[in-house]
KELUM-672851 format. One record per residue (C-alpha): residue number from 1; chain; x, y, z. Coordinates in steps of 0.05 Angstrom, whole numbers. Example, Ala and Ser with C-alpha at 12.3 -4.5 7.8 and 13.67 -1.06 7.14 Angstrom:
! KELUM-672851
node n 1&chain A&xx 246&yy -90&zz 156
node n 2&chain A&xx 273&yy -21&zz 143
! end
This chain:
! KELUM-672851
node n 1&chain A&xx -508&yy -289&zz 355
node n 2&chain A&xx -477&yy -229&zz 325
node n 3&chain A&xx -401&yy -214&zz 358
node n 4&chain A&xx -374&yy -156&zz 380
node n 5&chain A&xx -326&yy -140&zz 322
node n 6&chain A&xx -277&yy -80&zz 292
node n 7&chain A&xx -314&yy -38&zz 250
node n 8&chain A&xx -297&yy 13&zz 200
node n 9&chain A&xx -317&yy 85&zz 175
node n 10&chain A&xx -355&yy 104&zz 105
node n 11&chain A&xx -299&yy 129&zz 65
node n 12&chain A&xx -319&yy 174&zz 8
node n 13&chain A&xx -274&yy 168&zz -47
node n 14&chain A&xx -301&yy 178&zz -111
node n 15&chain A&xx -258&yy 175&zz -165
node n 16&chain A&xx -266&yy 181&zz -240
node n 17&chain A&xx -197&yy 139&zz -258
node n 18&chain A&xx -216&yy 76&zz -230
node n 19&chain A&xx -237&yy 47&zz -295
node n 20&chain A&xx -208&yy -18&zz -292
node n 21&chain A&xx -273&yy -64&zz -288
node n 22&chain A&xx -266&yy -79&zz -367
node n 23&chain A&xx -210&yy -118&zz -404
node n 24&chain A&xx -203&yy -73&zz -453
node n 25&chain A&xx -201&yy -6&zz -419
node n 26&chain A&xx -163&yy -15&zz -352
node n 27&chain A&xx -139&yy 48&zz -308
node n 28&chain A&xx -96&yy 63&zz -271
node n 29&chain A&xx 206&yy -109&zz -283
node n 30&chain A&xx 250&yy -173&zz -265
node n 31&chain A&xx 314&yy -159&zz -221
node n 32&chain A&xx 340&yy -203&zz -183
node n 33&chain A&xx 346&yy -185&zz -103
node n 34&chain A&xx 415&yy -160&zz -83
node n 35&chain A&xx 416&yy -196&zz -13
node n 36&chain A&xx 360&yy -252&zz -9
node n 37&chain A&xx 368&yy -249&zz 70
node n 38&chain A&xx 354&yy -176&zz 72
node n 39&chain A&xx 316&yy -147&zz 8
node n 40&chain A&xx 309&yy -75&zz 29
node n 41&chain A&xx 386&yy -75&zz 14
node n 42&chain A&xx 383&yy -46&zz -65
node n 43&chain A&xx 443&yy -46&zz -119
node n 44&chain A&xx 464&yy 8&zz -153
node n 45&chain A&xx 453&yy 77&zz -131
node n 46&chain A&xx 393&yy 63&zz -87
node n 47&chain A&xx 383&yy 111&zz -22
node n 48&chain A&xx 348&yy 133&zz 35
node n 49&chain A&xx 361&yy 205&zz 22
node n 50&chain A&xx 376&yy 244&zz -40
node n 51&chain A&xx 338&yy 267&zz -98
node n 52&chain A&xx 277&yy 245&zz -120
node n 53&chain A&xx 241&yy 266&zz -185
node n 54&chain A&xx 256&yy 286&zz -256
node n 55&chain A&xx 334&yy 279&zz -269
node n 56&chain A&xx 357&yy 348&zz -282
node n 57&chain A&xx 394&yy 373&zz -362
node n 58&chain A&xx 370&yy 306&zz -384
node n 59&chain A&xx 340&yy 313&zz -457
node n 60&chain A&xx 260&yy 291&zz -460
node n 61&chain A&xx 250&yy 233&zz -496
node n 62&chain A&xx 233&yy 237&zz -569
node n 63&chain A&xx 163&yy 201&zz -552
node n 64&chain A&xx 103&yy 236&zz -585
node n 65&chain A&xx 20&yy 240&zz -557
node n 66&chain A&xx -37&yy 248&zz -603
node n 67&chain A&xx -80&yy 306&zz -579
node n 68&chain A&xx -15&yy 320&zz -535
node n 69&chain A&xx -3&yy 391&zz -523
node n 70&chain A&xx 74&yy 385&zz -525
node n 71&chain A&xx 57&yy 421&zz -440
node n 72&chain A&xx 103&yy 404&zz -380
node n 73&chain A&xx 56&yy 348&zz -355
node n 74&chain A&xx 45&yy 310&zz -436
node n 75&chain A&xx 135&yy 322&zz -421
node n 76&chain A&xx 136&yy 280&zz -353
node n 77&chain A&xx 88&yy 231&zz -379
node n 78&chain A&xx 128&yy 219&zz -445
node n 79&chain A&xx 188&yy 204&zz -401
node n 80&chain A&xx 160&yy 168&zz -357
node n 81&chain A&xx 135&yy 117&zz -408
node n 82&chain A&xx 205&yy 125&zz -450
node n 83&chain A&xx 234&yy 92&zz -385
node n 84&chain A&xx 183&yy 44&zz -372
node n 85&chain A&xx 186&yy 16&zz -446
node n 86&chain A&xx 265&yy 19&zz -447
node n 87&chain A&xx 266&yy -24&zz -391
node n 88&chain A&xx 228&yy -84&zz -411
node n 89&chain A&xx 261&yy -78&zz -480
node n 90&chain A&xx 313&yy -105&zz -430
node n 91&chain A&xx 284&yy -147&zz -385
node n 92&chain A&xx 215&yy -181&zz -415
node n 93&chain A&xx 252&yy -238&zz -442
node n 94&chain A&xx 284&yy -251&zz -386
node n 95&chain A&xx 220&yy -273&zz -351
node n 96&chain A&xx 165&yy -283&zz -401
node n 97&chain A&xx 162&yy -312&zz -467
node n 98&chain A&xx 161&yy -284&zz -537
node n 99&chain A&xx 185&yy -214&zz -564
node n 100&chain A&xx 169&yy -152&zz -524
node n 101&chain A&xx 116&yy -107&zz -564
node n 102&chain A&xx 125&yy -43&zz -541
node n 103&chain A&xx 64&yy 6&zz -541
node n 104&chain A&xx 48&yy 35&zz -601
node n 105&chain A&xx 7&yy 96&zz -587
node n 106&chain A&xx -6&yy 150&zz -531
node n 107&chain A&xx -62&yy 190&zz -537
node n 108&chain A&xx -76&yy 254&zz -488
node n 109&chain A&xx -131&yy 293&zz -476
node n 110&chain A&xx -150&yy 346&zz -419
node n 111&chain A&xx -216&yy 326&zz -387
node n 112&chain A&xx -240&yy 404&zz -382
node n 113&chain A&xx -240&yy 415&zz -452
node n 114&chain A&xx -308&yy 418&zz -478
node n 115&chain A&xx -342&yy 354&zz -515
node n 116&chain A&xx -322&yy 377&zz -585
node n 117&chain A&xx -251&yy 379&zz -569
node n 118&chain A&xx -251&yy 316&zz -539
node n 119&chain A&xx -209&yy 252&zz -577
node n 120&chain A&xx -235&yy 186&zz -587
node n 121&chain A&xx -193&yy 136&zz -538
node n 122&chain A&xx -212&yy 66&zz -549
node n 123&chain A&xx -267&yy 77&zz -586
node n 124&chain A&xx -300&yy 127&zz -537
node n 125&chain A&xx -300&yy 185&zz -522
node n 126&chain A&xx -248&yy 227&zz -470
node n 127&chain A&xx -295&yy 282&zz -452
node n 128&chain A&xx -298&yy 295&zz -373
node n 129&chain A&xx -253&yy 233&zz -358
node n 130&chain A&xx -216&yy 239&zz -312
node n 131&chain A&xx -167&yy 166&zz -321
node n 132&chain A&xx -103&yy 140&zz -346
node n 133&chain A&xx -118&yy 77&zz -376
node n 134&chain A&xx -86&yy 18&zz -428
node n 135&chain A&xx -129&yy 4&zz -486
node n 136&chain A&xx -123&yy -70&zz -507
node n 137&chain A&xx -169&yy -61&zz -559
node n 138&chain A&xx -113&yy -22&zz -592
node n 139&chain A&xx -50&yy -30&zz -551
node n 140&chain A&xx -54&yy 44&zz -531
node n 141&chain A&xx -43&yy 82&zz -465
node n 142&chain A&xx -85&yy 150&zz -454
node n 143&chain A&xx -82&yy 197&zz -396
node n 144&chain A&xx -120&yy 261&zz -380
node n 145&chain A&xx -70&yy 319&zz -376
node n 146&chain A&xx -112&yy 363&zz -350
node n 147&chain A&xx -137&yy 347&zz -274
node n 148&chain A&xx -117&yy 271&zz -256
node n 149&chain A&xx -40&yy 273&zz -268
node n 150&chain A&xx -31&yy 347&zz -242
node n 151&chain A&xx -68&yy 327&zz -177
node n 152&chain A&xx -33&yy 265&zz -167
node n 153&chain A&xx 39&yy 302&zz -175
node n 154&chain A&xx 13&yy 356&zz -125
node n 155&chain A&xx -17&yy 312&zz -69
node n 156&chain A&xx 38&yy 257&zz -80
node n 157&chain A&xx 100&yy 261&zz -117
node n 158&chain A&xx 126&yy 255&zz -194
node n 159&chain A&xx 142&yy 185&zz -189
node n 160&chain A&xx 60&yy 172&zz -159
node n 161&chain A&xx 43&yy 191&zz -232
node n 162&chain A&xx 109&yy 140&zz -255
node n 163&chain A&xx 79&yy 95&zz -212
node n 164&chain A&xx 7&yy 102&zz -250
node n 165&chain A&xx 31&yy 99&zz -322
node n 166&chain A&xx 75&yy 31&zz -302
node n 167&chain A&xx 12&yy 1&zz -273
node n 168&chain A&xx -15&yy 20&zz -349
node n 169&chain A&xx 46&yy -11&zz -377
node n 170&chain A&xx 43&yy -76&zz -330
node n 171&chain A&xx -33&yy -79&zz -369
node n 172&chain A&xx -1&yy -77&zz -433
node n 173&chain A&xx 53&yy -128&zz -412
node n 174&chain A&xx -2&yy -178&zz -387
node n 175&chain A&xx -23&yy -208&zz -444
node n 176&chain A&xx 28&yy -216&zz -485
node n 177&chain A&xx 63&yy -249&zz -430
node n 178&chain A&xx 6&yy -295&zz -421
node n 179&chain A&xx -1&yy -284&zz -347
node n 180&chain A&xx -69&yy -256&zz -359
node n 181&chain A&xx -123&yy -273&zz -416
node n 182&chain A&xx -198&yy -267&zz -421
node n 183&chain A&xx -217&yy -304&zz -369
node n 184&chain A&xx -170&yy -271&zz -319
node n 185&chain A&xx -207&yy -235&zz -270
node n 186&chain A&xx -205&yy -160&zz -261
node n 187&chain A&xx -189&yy -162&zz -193
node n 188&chain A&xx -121&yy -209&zz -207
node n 189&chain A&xx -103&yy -167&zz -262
node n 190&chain A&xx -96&yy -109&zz -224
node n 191&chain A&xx -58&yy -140&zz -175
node n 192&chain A&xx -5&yy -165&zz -226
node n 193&chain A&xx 3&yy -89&zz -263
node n 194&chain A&xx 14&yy -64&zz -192
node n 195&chain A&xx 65&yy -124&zz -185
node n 196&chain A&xx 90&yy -102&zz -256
node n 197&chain A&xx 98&yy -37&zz -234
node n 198&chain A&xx 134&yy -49&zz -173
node n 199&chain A&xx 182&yy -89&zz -208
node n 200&chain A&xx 204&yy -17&zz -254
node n 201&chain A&xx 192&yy 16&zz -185
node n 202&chain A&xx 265&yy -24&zz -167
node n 203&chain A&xx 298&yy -8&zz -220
node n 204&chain A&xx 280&yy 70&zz -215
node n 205&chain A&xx 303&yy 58&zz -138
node n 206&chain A&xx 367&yy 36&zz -162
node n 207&chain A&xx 382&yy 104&zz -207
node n 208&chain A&xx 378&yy 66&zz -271
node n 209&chain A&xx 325&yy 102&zz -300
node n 210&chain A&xx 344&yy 148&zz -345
node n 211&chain A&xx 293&yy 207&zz -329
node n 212&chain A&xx 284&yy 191&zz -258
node n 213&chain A&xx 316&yy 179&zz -191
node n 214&chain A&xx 273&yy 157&zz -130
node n 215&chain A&xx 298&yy 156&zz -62
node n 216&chain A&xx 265&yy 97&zz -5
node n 217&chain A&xx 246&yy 147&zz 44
node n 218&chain A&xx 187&yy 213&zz 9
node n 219&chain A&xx 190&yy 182&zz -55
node n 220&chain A&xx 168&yy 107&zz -53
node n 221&chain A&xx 128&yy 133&zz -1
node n 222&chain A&xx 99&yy 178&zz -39
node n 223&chain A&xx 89&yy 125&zz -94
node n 224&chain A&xx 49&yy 81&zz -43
node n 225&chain A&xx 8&yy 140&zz -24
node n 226&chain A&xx -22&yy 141&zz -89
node n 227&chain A&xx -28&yy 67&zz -88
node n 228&chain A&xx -74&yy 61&zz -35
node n 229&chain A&xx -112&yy 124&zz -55
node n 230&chain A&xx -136&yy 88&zz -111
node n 231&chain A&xx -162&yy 28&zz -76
node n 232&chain A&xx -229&yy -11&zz -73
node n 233&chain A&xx -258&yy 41&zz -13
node n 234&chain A&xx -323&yy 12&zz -1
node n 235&chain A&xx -313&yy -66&zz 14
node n 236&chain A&xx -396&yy -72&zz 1
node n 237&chain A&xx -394&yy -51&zz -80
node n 238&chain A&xx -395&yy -117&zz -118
node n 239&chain A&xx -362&yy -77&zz -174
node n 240&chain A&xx -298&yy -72&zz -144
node n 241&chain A&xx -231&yy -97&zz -189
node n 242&chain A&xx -173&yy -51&zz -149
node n 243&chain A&xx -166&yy -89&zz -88
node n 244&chain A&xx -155&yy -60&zz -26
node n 245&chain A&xx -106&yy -14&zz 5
node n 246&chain A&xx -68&yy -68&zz 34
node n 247&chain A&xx -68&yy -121&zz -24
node n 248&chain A&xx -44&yy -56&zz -76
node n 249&chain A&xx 9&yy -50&zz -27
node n 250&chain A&xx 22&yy -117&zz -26
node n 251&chain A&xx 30&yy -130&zz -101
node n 252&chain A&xx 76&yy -71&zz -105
node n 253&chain A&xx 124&yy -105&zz -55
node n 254&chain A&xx 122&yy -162&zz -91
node n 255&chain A&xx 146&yy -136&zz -156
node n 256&chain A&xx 191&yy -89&zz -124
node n 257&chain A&xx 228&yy -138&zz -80
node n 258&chain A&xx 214&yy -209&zz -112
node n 259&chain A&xx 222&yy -184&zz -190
node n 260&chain A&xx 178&yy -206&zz -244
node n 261&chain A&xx 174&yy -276&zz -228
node n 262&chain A&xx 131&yy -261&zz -171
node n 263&chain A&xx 76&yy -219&zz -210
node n 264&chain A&xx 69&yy -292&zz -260
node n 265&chain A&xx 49&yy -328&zz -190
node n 266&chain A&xx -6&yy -284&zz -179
node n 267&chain A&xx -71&yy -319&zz -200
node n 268&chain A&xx -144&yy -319&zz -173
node n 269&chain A&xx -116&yy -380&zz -131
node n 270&chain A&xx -52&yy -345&zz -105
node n 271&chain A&xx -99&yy -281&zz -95
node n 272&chain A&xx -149&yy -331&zz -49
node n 273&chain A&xx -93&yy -359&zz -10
node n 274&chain A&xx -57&yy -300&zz 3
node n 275&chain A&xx -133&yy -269&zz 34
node n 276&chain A&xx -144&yy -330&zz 73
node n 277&chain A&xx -189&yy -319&zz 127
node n 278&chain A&xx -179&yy -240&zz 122
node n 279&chain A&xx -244&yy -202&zz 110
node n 280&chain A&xx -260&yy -169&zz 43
node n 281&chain A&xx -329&yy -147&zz 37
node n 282&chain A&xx -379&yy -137&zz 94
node n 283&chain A&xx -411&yy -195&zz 127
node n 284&chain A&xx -482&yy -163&zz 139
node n 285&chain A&xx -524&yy -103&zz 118
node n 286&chain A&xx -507&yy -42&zz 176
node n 287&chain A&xx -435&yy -77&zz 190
node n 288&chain A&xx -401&yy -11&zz 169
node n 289&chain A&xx -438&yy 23&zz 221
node n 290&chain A&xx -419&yy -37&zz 279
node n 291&chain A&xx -355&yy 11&zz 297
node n 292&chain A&xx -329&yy -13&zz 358
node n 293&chain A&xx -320&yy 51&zz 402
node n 294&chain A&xx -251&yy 69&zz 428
node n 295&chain A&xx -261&yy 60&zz 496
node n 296&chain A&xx -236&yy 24&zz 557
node n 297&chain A&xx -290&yy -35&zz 551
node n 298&chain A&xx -268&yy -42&zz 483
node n 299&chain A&xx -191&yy -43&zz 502
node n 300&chain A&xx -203&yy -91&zz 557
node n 301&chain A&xx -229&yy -136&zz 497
node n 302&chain A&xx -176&yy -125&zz 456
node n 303&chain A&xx -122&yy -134&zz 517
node n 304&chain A&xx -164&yy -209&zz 537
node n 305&chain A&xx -149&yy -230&zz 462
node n 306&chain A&xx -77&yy -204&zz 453
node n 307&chain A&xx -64&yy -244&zz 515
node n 308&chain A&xx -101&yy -316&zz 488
node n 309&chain A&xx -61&yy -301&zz 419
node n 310&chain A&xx -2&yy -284&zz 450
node n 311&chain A&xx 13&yy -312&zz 525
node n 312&chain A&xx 68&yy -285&zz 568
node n 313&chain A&xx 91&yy -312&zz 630
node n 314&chain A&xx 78&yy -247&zz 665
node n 315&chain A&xx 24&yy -209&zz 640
node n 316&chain A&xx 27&yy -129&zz 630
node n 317&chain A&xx -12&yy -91&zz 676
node n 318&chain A&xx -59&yy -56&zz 631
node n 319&chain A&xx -71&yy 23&zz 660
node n 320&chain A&xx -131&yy 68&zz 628
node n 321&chain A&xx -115&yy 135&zz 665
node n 322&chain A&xx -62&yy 144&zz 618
node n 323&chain A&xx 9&yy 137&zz 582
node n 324&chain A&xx 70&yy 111&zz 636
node n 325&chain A&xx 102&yy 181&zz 655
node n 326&chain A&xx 160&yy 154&zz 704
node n 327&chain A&xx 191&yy 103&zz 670
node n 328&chain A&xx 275&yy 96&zz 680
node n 329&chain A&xx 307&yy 95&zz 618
node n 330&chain A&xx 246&yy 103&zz 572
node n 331&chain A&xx 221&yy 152&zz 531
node n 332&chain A&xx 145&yy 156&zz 541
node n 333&chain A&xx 100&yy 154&zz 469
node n 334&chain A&xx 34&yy 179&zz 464
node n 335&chain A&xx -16&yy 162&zz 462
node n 336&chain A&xx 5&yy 91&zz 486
node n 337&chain A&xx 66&yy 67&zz 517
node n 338&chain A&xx 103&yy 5&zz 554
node n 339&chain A&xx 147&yy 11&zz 606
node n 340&chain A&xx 198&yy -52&zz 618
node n 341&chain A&xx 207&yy -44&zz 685
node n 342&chain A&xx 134&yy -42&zz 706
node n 343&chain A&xx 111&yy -89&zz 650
node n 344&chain A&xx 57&yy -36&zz 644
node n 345&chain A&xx 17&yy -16&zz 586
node n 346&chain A&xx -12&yy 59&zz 593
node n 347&chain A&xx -67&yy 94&zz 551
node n 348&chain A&xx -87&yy 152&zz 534
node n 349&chain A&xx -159&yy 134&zz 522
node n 350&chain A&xx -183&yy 200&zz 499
node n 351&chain A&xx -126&yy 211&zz 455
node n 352&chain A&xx -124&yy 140&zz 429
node n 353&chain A&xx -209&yy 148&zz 405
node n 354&chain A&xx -182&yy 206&zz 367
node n 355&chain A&xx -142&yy 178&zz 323
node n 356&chain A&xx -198&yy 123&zz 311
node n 357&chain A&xx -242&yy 180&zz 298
node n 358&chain A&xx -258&yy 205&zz 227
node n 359&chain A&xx -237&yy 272&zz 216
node n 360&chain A&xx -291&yy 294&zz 159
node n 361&chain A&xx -307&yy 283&zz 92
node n 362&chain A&xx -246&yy 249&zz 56
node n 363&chain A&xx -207&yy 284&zz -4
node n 364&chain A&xx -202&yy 256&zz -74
node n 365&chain A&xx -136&yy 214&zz -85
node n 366&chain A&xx -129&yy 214&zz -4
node n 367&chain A&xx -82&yy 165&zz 23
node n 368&chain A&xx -118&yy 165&zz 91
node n 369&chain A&xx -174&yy 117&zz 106
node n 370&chain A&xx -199&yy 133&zz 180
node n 371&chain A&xx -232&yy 84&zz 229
node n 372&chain A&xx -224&yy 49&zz 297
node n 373&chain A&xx -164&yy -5&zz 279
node n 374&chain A&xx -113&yy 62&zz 263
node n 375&chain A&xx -125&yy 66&zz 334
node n 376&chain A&xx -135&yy 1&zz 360
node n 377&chain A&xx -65&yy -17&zz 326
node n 378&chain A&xx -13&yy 25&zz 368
node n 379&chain A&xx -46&yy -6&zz 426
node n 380&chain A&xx -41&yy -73&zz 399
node n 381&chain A&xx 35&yy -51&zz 380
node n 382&chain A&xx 46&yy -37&zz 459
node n 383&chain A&xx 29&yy -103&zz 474
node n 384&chain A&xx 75&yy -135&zz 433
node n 385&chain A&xx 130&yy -98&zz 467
node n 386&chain A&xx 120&yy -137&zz 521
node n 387&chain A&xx 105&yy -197&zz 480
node n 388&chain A&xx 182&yy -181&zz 467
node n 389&chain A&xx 213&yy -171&zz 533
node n 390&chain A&xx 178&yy -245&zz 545
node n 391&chain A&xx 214&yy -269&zz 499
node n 392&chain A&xx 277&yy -237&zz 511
node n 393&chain A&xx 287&yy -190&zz 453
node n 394&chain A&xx 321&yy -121&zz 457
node n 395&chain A&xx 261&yy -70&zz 454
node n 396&chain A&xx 302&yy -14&zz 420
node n 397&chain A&xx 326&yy 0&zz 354
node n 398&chain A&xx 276&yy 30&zz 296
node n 399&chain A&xx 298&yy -28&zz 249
node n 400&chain A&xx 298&yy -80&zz 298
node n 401&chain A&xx 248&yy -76&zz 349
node n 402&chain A&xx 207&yy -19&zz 318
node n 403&chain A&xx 198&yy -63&zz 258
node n 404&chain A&xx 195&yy -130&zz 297
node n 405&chain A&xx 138&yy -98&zz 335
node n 406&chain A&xx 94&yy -81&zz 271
node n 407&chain A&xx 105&yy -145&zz 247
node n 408&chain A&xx 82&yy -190&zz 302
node n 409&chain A&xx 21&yy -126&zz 311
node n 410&chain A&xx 6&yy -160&zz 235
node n 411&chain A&xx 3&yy -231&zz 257
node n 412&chain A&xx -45&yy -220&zz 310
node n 413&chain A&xx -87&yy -179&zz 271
node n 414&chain A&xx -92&yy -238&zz 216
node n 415&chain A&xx -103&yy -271&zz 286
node n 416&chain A&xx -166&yy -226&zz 281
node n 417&chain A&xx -194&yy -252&zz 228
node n 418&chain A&xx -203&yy -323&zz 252
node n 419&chain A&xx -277&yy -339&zz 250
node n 420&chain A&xx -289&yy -357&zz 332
node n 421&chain A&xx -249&yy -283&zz 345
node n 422&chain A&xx -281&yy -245&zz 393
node n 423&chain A&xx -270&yy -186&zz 382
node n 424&chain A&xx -265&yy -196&zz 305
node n 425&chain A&xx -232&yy -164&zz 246
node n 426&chain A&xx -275&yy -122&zz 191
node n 427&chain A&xx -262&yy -102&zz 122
node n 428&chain A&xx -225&yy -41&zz 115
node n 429&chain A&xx -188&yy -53&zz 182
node n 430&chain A&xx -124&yy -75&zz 145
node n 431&chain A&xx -126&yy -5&zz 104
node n 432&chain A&xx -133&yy 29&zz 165
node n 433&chain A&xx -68&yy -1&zz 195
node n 434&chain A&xx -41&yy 2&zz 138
node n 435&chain A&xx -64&yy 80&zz 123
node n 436&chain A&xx -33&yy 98&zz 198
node n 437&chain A&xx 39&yy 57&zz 183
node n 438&chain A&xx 49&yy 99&zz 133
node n 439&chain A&xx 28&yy 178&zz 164
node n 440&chain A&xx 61&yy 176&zz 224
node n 441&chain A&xx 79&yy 93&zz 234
node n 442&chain A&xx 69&yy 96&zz 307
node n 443&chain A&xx 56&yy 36&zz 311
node n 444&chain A&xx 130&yy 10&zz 278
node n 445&chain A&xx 167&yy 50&zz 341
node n 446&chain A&xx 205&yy 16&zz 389
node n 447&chain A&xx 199&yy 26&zz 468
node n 448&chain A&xx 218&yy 99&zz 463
node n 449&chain A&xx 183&yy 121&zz 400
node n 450&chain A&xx 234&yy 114&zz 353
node n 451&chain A&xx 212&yy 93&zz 274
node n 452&chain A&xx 247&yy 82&zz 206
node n 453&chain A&xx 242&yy 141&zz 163
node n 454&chain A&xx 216&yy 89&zz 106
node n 455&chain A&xx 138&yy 84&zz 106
node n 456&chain A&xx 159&yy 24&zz 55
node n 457&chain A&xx 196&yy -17&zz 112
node n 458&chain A&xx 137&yy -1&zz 163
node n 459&chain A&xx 89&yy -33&zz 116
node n 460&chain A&xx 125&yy -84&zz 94
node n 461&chain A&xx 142&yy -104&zz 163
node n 462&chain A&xx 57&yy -109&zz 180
node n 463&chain A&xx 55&yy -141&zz 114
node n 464&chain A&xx 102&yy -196&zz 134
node n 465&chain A&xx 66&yy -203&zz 201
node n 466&chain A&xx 1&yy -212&zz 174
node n 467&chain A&xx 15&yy -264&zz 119
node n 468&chain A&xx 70&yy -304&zz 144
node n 469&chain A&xx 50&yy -302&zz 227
node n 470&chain A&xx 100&yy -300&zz 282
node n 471&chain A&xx 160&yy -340&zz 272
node n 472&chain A&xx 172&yy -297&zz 210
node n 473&chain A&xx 175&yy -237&zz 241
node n 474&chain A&xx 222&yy -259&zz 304
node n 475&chain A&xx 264&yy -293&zz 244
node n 476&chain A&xx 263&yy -233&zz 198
node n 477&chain A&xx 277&yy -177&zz 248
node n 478&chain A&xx 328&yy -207&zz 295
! end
């Protein structure tokens, strides 16, 4: 008997750079947390505001490309790698074993040039490719100058394409730390560069890079922007090795908040644990097109589980006509809100199924991944509002309740996943969430709308939620 279960959207992202399905051609560090209790609190210079980009008068580094055209963009890259290698001349022995071996070529190459002007990069040629990659066959890193790192500076940020060549780097710091070999599959290894990226992430965060400063607010978000646009879109190819919006995210926060220790722990075993019952791939043949409509049947079903998952002792009155207009002392949210006093839940219906809806065909390197659970997740987030008056937490404060709500919205969505859920979690919901927490993070506000500037903390508030369950989240965001 086939359930009634969350479904997602075809997402067409096609993208030339994901290239990492080989060990030897793969596309696109260890600081200890300032304040184990509260990890978003960064030493040194590390803010929510400021600049965020190339430092300015700072000389380029003396780096050189093969094929380089000596451009702006061969400039940024060079840098970017300068700082990258400089700091795990520092910090690799401080984590793995052996002597650091640093890179010991760059090649770049502009994918429009024609086939005769096209250099060899590990052993092949770089005609029409569109990648940044680490060559083990060689210990090289190439990148296209041309089309992928000018895009990914003007649809992200400067530090997306930092972010790119230190998942290159993380490649090249795999093996020789011996937290990767031939064996290793592709899928882990790309979920320890991200880690290893993460980890140099920090220490740009903390204004100790010597090219770059990164603020927590536009420019990690920008960062994890890029990182989910270059995800495993389509759950049914058996070729994937990325990993999925929310697992890239995922290994990013790990470097960036645990250090390089964390990135060793991720195996194939760690990787299967930390999935659990989550979905990955499609369970049968027209599941993608199983999309549960946004509509008051389905948010009825919805409400009847958030209520089994999560009692109270006086249940919300659930109201379809739409959001709570006179509520004392509230601000009203669209296009779902609670109101305390009533202990009602109000909806928007029309405007809710049009945020599930997919707008049209997707852009290259886009960040967005459309479908049902962006919606279905700010009305789960309303629910746990009054999961939180139940329990008698305060229900304002961005950083407190607003956080608090996404995570405990994450542990009932792993909740989701169980096998005997009615209605039941698909692949690609998670990226979905995860896609929405990071536009607009509506559902991260508090009882009168109010959200954390950081897309960072949003998701790794759901992140918390949905790996660690309940008790973390009322213990984390007090």
């Amino acid at each position: 008997m086939r359930r009634s279960r969350f479904g997602v959207l075809a997402a067409a992202l096609v993208l030339a750079l994901t290239g990492c399905a080989q060990i030897a051609v793969e596309d696109s560090a260890g600081q200890a947390v300032t304040n184990p209790a509260d990890p978003w609190v960064l030493a040194g210079a590390a803010q929510a505001q400021g600049p965020s980009g190339p430092r300015q008068g700072v000389p380029d580094a003396p780096l050189t490309a093969r094929n380089g055209d000596g451009g702006p963009v061969d400039k940024l890259v060079l840098n970017a790698l300068a700082d990258i290698e400089a700091f795990w001349k520092v910090e690799y022995a401080k984590t793995f074993p052996g002597v650091f071996d640093p890179v010991g070529t760059f090649v770049s190459w502009d994918a429009r040039a024609p086939r005769e002007a096209a250099p060899t990069f590990c052993k092949d040629t770089t005609y029409q490719l569109v990648n940044a990659a680490y060559c083990g066959l060689d210990h090289t890193i190439g990148w296209d100058r041309g089309v992928l790192i000018p895009l990914l500076e003007k649809k992200y940020n400067t530090l997306a394409v930092v972010m790119v060549l230190a998942h290159e780097y993380g490649h090249a710091i795999q093996g020789q730390a011996k937290i990767a070999g031939f064996f290793t599959g592709a899928l882990v290894q790309e979920q320890q560069a991200d880690c290893l990226a993460g980890v140099f992430l920090r220490h740009v965060a903390e204004g100790d890079a010597p090219h770059f400063t990164m603020n927590l607010t536009d420019g990690l978000d920008g960062v994890l922007g890029a990182t989910i646009a270059v995800r495993d879109a389509d759950p049914g190819n058996t070729k994937n090795v990325h990993g999925s919006a929310f697992e890239r995210v995922t290994a990013v926060q790990l470097g960036y908040t645990d250090g390089a220790a964390a990135c060793k722990q991720i195996t194939r075993s760690e990787l299967n644990k930390r999935r659990g019952t989550l979905p990955t791939t499609f369970e049968f043949e027209d599941e993608e097109q199983q999309q549960l409509p946004v509509d008051r049947e389905s948010l009825d079903s919805v409400a009847q589980a958030l209520m089994k998952a999560f009692p109270v002792a006086r249940r919300p009155a659930f109201d379809y006509q739409g959001v709570v207009r006179d509520c004392p002392k509230t601000t009203t949210t669209e296009p779902v809100s609670y109101c305390p006093g009533a202990n009602r839940i109000g909806t928007n219906v029309a405007a809710l199924a049009e945020r599930g809806a997919k707008a049209g065909p997707e852009d290259v390197l886009s960040a967005e991944v459309a479908g049902d659970y962006n919606a279905f997740i700010v009305f789960i987030s309303r629910y746990m509002l009054a999961v939180q008056q139940d329990r008698n937490l305060t229900l304002t404060g961005a950083a407190t309740a607003g956080l608090r709500t996404a995570c405990l919205s994450g542990a009932f969505t792993t909740k989701l996943s169980a096998p005997d859920s009615n209605p039941r979690l698909s692949a690609k919901d998670l990226d979905e969430a995860v896609s929405g927490l990071l536009a607009d993070g509506l559902a991260a506000a508090d009882v009168d709308g109010k959200i954390v500037e950081s897309g960072y903390q949003r998701l790794e508030a759901f992140r918390h939620g949905v790996l660690d369950g309940e008790q973390a989240c009322l213990t984390k965001f007090k």
